[in-house]
N, C-alpha and C positions, 0 to 999 in steps of 0.2 A: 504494500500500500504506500503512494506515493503520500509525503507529510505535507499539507497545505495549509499552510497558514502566512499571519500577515506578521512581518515580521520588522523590527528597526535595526536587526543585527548589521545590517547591509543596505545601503539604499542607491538609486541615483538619481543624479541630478536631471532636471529638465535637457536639458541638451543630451545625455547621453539616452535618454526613452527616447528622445526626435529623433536621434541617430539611430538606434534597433529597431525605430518604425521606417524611416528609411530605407532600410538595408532589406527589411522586410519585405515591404512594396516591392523597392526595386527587383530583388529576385524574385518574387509573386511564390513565396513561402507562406503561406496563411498556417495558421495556429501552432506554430514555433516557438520555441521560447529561447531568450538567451540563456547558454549554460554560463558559467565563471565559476573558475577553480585555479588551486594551485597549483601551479605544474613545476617547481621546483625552487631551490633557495640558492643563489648566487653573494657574491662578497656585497651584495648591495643590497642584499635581501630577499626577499620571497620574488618567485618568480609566476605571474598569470596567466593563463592562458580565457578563451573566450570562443565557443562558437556558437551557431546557429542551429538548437535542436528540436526536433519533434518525439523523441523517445524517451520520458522522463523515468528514473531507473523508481527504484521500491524505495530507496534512501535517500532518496535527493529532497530536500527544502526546496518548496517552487512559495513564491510569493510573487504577485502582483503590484508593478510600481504605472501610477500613472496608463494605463494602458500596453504594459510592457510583462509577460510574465518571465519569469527570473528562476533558474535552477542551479541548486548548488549542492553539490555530493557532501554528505557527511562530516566527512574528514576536512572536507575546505573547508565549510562552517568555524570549525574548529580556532584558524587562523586570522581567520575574518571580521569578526565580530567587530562593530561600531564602523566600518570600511565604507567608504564611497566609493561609487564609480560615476568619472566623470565625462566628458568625450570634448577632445580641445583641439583647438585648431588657430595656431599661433606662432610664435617662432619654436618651442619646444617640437612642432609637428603637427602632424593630424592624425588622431586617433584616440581611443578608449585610454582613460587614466586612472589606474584603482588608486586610491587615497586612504595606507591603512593606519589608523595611528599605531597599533602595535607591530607597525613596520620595525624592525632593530639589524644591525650589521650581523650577517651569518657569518661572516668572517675568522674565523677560530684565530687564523695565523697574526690575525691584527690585536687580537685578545691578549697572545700572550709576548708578541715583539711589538706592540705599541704603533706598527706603521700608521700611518696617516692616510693613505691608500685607498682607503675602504670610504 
């Protein structure tokens, strides 16, 4: 049973629902939902991934933002909590930006030789 509820662990912004409805249209994908998960931890921190799904698993958190439904496996939950996703287009680029505050350095080797690096 997939878990549906409404949730503030994770939200996004107005611009990033315009954008997955967007992208929605555009590809003429009807009843889709964005997935967002971890896809792994780098010296900068956690690393995101994002696609475009219609198969939502027995584990996955689906919540509804703005007209946008939102699925998130288990385990990324886990990471995510209070996280924005944003979608910008600026000098940084153009594209999706998660905003997690429990972002920290995965870094090990900066931990224990102090580099600045990270």
């Amino acid at each position: 049973m997939v878990i549906k509820e409404k949730t503030d662990s994770v939200s996004l912004t107005p611009a990033a629902c315009q954008a997955v409805r967007d992208l929605l249209v555009e590809r003429k994908l009807e009843g889709y939902s964005l997935r967002v998960y971890v896809s792994g931890r780098t010296c900068a921190g956690l690393q995101y991934g994002m696609a475009l799904d219609n198969n939502p698993r027995e584990t996955d958190l689906t919540f509804d933002t703005d007209g946008v439904s939102v699925l998130i496996d288990d385990q990324s939950i886990l990471f995510m909590h209070g996280a924005t996703i944003d979608f910008i287009d600026d000098a940084r680029g153009k594209g999706f930006l998660v905003n997690n505050p429990n972002q920290v350095s995965a870094c090990g080797s900066c931990e224990s030789t102090g580099c600045e690096s990270c």
